[in-house]
N, CA, C and O atoms as a Maestro MAE file, in Angstrom:
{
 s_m_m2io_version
 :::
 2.0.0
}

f_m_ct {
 s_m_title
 :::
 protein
 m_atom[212] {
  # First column is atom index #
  i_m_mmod_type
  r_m_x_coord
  r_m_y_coord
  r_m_z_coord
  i_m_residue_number
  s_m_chain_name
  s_m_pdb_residue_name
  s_m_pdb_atom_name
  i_m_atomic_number
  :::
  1 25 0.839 -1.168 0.000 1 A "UNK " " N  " 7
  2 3 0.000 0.000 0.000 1 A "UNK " " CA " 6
  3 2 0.888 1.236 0.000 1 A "UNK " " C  " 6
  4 15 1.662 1.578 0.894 1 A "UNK " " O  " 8
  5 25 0.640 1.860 -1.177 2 A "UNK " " N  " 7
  6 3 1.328 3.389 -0.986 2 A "UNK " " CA " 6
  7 2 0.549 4.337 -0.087 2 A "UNK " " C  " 6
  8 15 -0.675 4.212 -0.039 2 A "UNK " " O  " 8
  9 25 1.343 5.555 0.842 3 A "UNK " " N  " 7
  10 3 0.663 6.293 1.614 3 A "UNK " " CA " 6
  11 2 1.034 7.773 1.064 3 A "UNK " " C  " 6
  12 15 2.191 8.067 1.364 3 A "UNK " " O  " 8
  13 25 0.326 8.820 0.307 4 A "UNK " " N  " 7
  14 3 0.691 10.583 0.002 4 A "UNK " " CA " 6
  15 2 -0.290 10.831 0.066 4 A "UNK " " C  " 6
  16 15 -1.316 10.246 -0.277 4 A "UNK " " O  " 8
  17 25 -0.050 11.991 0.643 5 A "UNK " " N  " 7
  18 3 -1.039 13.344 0.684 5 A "UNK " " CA " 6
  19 2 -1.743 13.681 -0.105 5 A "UNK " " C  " 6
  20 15 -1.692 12.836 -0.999 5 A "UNK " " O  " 8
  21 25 -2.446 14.474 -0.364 6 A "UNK " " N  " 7
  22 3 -3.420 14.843 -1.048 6 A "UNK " " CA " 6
  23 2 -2.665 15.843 -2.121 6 A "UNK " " C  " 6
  24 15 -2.440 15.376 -3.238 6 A "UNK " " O  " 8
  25 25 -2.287 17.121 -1.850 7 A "UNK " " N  " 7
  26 3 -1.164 17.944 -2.477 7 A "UNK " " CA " 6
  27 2 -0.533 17.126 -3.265 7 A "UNK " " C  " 6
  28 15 -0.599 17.391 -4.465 7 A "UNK " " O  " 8
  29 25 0.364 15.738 -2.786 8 A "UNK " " N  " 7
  30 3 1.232 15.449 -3.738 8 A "UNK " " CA " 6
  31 2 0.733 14.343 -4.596 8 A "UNK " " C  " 6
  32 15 1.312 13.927 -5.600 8 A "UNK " " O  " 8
  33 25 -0.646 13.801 -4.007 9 A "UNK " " N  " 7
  34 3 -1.081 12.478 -4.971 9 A "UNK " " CA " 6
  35 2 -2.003 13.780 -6.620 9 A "UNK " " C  " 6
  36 15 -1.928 13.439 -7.801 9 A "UNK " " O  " 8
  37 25 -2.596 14.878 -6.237 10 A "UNK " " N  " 7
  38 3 -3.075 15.653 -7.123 10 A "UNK " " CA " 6
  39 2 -1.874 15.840 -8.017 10 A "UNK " " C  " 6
  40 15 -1.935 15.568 -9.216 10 A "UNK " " O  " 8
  41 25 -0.691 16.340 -7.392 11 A "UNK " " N  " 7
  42 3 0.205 16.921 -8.447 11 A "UNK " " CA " 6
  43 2 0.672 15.795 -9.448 11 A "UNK " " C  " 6
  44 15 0.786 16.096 -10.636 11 A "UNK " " O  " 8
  45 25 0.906 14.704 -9.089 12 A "UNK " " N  " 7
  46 3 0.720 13.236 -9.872 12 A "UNK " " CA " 6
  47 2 -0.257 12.263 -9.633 12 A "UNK " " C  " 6
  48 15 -0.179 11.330 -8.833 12 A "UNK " " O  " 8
  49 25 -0.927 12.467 -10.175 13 A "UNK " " N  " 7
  50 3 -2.345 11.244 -10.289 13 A "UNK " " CA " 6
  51 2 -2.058 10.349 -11.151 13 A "UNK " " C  " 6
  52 15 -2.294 9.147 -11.032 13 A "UNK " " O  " 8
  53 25 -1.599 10.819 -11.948 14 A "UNK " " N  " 7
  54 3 -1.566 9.799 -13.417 14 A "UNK " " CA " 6
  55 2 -0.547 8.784 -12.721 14 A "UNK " " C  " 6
  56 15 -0.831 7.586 -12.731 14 A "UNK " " O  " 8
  57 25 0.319 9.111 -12.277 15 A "UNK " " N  " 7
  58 3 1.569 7.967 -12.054 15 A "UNK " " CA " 6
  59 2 0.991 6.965 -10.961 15 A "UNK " " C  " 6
  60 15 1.263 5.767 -10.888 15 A "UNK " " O  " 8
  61 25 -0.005 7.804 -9.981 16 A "UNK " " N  " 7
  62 3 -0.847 6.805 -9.056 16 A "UNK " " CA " 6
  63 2 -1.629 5.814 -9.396 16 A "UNK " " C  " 6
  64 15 -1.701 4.655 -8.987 16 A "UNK " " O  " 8
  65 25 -2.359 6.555 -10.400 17 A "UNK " " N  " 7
  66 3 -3.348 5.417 -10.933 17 A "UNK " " CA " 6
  67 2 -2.849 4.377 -11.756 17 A "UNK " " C  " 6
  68 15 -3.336 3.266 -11.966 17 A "UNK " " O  " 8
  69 25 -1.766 4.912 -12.211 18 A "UNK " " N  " 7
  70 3 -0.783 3.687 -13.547 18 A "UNK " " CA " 6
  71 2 -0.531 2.927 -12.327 18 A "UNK " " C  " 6
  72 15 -0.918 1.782 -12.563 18 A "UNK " " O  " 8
  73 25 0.085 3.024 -10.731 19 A "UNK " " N  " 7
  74 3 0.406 2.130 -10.334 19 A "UNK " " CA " 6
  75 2 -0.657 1.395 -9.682 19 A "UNK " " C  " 6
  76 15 -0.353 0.246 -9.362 19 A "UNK " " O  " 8
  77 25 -2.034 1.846 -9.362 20 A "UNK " " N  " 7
  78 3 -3.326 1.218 -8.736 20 A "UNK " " CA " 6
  79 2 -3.569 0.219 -9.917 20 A "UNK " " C  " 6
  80 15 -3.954 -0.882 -9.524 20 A "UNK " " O  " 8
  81 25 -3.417 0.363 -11.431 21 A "UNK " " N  " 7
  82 3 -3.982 -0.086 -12.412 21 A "UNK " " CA " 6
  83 2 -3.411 -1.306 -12.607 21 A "UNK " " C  " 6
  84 15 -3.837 -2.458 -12.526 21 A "UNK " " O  " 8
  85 25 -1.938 -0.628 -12.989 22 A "UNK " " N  " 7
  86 3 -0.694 -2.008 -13.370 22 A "UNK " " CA " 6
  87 2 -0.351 -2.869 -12.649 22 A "UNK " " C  " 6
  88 15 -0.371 -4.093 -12.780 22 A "UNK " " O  " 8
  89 25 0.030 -2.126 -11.733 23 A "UNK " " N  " 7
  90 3 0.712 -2.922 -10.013 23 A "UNK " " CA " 6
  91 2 -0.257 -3.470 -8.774 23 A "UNK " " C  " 6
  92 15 0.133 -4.160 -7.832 23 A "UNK " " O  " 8
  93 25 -1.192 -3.144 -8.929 24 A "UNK " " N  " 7
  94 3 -2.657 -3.284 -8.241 24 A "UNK " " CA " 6
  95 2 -2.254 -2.856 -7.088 24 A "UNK " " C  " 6
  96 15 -2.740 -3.560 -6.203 24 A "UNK " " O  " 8
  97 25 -1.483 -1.894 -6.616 25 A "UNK " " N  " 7
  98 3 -1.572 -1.334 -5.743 25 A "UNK " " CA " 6
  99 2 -2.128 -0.594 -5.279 25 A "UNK " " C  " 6
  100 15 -2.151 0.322 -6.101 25 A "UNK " " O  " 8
  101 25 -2.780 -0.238 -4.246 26 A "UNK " " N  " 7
  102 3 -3.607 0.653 -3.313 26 A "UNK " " CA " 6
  103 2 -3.459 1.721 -2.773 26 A "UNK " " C  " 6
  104 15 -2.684 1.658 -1.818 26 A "UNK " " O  " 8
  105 25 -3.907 2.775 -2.988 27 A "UNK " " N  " 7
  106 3 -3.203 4.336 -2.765 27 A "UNK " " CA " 6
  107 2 -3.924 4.659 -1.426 27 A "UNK " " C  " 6
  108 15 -5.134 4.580 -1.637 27 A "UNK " " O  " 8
  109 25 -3.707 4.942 -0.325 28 A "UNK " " N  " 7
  110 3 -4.053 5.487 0.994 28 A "UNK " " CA " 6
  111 2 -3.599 7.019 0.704 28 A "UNK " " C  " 6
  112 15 -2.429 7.381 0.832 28 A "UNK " " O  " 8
  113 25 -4.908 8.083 0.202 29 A "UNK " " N  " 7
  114 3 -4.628 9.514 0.316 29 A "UNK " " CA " 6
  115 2 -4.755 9.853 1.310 29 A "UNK " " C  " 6
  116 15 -5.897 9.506 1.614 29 A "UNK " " O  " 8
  117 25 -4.160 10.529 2.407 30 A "UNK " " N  " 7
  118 3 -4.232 11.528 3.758 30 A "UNK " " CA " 6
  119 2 -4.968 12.984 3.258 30 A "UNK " " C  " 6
  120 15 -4.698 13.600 2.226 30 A "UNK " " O  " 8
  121 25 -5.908 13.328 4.221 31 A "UNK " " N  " 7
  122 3 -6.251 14.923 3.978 31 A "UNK " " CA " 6
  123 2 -6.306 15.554 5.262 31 A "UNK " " C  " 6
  124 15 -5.728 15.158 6.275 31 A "UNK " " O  " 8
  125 25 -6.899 16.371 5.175 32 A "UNK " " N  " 7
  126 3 -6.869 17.153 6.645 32 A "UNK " " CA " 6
  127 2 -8.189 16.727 7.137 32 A "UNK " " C  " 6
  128 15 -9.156 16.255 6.539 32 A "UNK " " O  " 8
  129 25 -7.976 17.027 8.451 33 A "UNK " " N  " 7
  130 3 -9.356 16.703 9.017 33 A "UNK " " CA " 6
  131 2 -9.437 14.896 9.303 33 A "UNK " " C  " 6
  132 15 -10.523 14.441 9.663 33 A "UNK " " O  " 8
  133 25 -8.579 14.213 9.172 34 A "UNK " " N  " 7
  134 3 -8.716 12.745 9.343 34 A "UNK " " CA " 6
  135 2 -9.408 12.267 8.247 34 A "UNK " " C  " 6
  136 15 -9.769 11.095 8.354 34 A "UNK " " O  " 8
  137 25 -9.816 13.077 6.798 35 A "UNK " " N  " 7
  138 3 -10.988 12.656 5.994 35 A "UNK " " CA " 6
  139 2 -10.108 11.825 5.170 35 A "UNK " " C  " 6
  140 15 -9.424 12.404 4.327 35 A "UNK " " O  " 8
  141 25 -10.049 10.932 5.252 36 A "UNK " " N  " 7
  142 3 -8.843 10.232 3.991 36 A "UNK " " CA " 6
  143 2 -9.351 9.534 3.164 36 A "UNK " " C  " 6
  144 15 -10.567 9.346 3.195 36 A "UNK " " O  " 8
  145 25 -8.263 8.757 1.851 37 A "UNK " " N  " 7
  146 3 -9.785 8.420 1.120 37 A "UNK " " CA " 6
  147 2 -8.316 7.176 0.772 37 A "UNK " " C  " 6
  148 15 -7.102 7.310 0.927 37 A "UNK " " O  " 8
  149 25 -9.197 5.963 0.234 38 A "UNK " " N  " 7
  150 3 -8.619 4.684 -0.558 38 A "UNK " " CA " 6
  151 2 -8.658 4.607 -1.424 38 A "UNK " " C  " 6
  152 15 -9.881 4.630 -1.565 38 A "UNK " " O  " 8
  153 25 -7.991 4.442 -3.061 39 A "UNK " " N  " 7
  154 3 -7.874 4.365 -4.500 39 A "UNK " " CA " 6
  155 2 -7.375 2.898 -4.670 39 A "UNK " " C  " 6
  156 15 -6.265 2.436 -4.406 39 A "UNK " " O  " 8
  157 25 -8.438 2.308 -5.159 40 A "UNK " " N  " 7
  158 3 -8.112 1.165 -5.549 40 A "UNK " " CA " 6
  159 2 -8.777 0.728 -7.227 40 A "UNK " " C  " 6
  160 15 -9.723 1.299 -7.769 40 A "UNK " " O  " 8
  161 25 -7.933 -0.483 -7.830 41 A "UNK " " N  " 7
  162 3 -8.394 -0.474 -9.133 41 A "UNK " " CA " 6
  163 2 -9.673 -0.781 -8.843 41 A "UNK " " C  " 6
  164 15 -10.100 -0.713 -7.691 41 A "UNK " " O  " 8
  165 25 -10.652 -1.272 -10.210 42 A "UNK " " N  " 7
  166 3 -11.871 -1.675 -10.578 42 A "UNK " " CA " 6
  167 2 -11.178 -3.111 -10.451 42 A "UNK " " C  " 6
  168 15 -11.690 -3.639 -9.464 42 A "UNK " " O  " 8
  169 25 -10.348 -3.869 -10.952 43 A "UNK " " N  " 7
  170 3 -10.327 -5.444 -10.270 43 A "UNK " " CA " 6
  171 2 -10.313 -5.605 -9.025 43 A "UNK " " C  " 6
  172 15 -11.160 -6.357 -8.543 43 A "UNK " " O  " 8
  173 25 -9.528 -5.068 -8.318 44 A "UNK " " N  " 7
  174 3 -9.885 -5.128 -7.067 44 A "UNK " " CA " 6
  175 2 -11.335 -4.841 -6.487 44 A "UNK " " C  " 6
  176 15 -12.161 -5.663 -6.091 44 A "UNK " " O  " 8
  177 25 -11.427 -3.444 -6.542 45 A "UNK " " N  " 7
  178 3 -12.964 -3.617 -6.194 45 A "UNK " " CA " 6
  179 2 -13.796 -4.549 -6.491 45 A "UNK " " C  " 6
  180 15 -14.554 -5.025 -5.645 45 A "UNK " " O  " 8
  181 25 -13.768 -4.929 -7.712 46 A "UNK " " N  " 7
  182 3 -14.787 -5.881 -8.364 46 A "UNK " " CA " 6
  183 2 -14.866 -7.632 -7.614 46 A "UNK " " C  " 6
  184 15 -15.780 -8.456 -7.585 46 A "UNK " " O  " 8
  185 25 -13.282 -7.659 -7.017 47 A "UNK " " N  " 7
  186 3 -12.758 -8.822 -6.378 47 A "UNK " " CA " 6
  187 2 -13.358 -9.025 -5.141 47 A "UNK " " C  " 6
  188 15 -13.670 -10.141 -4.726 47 A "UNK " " O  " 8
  189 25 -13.597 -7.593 -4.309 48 A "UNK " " N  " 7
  190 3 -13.704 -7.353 -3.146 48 A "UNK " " CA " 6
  191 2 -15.721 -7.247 -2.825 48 A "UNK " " C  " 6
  192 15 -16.260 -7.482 -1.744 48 A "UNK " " O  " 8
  193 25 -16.491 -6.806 -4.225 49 A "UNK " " N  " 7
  194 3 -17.834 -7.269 -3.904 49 A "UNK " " CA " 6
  195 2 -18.204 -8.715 -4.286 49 A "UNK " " C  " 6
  196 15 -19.117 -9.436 -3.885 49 A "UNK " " O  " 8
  197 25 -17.270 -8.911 -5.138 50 A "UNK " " N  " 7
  198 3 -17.741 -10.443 -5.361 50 A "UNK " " CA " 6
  199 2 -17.554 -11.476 -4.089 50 A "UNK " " C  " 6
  200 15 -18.055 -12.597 -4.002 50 A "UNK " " O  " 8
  201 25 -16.652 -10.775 -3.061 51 A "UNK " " N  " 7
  202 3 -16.261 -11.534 -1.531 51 A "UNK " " CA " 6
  203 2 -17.467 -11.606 -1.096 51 A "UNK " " C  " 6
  204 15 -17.909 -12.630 -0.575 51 A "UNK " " O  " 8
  205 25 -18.129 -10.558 -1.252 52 A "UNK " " N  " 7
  206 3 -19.190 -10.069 -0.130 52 A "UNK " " CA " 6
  207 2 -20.485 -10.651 -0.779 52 A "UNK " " C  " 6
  208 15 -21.477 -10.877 -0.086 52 A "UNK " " O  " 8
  209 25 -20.456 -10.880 -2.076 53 A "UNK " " N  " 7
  210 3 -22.363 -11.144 -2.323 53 A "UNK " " CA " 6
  211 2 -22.194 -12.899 -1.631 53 A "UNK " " C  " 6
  212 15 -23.185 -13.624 -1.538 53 A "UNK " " O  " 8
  :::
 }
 m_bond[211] {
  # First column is bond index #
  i_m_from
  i_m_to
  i_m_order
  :::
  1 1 2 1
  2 2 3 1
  3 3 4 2
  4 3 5 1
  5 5 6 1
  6 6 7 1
  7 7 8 2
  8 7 9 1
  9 9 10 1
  10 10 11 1
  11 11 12 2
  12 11 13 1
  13 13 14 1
  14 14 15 1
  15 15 16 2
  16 15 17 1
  17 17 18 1
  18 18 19 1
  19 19 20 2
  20 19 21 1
  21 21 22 1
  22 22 23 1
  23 23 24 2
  24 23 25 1
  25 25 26 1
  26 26 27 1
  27 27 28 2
  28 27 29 1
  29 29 30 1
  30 30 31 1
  31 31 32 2
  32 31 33 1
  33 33 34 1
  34 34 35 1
  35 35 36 2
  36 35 37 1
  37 37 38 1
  38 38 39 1
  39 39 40 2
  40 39 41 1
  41 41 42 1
  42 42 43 1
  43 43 44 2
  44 43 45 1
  45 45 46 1
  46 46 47 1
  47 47 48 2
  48 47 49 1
  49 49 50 1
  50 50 51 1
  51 51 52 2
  52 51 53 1
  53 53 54 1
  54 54 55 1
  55 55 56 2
  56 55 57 1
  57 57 58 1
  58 58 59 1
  59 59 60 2
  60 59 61 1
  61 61 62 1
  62 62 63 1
  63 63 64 2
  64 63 65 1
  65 65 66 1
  66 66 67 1
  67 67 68 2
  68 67 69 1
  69 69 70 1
  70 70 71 1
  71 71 72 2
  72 71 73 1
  73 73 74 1
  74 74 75 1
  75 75 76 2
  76 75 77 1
  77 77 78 1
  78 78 79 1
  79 79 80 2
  80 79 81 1
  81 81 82 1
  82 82 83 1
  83 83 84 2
  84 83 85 1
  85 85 86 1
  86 86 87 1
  87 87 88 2
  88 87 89 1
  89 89 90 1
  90 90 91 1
  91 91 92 2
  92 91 93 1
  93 93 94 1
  94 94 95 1
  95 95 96 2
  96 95 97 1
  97 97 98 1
  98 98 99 1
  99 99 100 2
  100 99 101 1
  101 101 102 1
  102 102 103 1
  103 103 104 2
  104 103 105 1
  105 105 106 1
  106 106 107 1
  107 107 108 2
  108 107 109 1
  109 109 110 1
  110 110 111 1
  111 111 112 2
  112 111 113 1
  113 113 114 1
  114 114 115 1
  115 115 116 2
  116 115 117 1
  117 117 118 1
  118 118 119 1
  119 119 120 2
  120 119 121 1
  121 121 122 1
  122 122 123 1
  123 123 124 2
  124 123 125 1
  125 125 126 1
  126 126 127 1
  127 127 128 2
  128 127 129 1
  129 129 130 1
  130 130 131 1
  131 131 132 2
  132 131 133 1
  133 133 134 1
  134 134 135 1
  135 135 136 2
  136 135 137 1
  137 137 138 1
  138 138 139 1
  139 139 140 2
  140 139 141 1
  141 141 142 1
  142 142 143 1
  143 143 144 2
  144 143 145 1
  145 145 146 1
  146 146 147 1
  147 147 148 2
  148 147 149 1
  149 149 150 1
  150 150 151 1
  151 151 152 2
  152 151 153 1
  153 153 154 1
  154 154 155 1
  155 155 156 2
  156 155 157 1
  157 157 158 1
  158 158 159 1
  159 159 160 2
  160 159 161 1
  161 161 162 1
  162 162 163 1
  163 163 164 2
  164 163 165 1
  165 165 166 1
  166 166 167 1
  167 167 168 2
  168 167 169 1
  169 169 170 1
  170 170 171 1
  171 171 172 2
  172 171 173 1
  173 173 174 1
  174 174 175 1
  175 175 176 2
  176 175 177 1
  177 177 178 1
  178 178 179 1
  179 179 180 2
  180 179 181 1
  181 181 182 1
  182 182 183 1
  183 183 184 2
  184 183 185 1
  185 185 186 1
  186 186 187 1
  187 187 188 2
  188 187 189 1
  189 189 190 1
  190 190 191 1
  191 191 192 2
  192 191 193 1
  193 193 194 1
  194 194 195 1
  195 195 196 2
  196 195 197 1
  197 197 198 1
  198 198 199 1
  199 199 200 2
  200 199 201 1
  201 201 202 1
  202 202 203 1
  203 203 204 2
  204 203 205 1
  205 205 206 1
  206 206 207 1
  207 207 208 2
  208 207 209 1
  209 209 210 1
  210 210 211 1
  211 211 212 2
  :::
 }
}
C-alpha cells in the first residue's frame, strides 16, 4: 500500500493510478481533518464485492 497526501497524490495522479492499475496497488490519500480516502483499481474492487455477495 502506498501512503501521500493529497497535495502530492493531485500533483501526480496519473503515475498513481498507472500504479493502482498495473501494479494493483492501493493508494491510501491523507487529507486534513482525518478525511482520507482509498484508491483502488476496478479489479480489485470488483474482487472485493464479489467476496461479499
Amino acid at each position: 500500500m502506498l501512503e501521500v497526501n493529497y497535495t502530492n497524490f493531485c500533483a501526480d495522479i496519473e503515475t498513481y493510478m498507472d500504479k493502482t492499475i498495473d501494479d494493483s496497488e492501493t493508494v491510501f490519500i491523507t487529507m486534513e481533518n482525518n478525511k482520507n480516502v482509498v484508491m483502488l483499481s476496478e479489479e480489485v474492487y470488483n474482487n472485493l464485492i464479489e467476496g461479499i455477495k
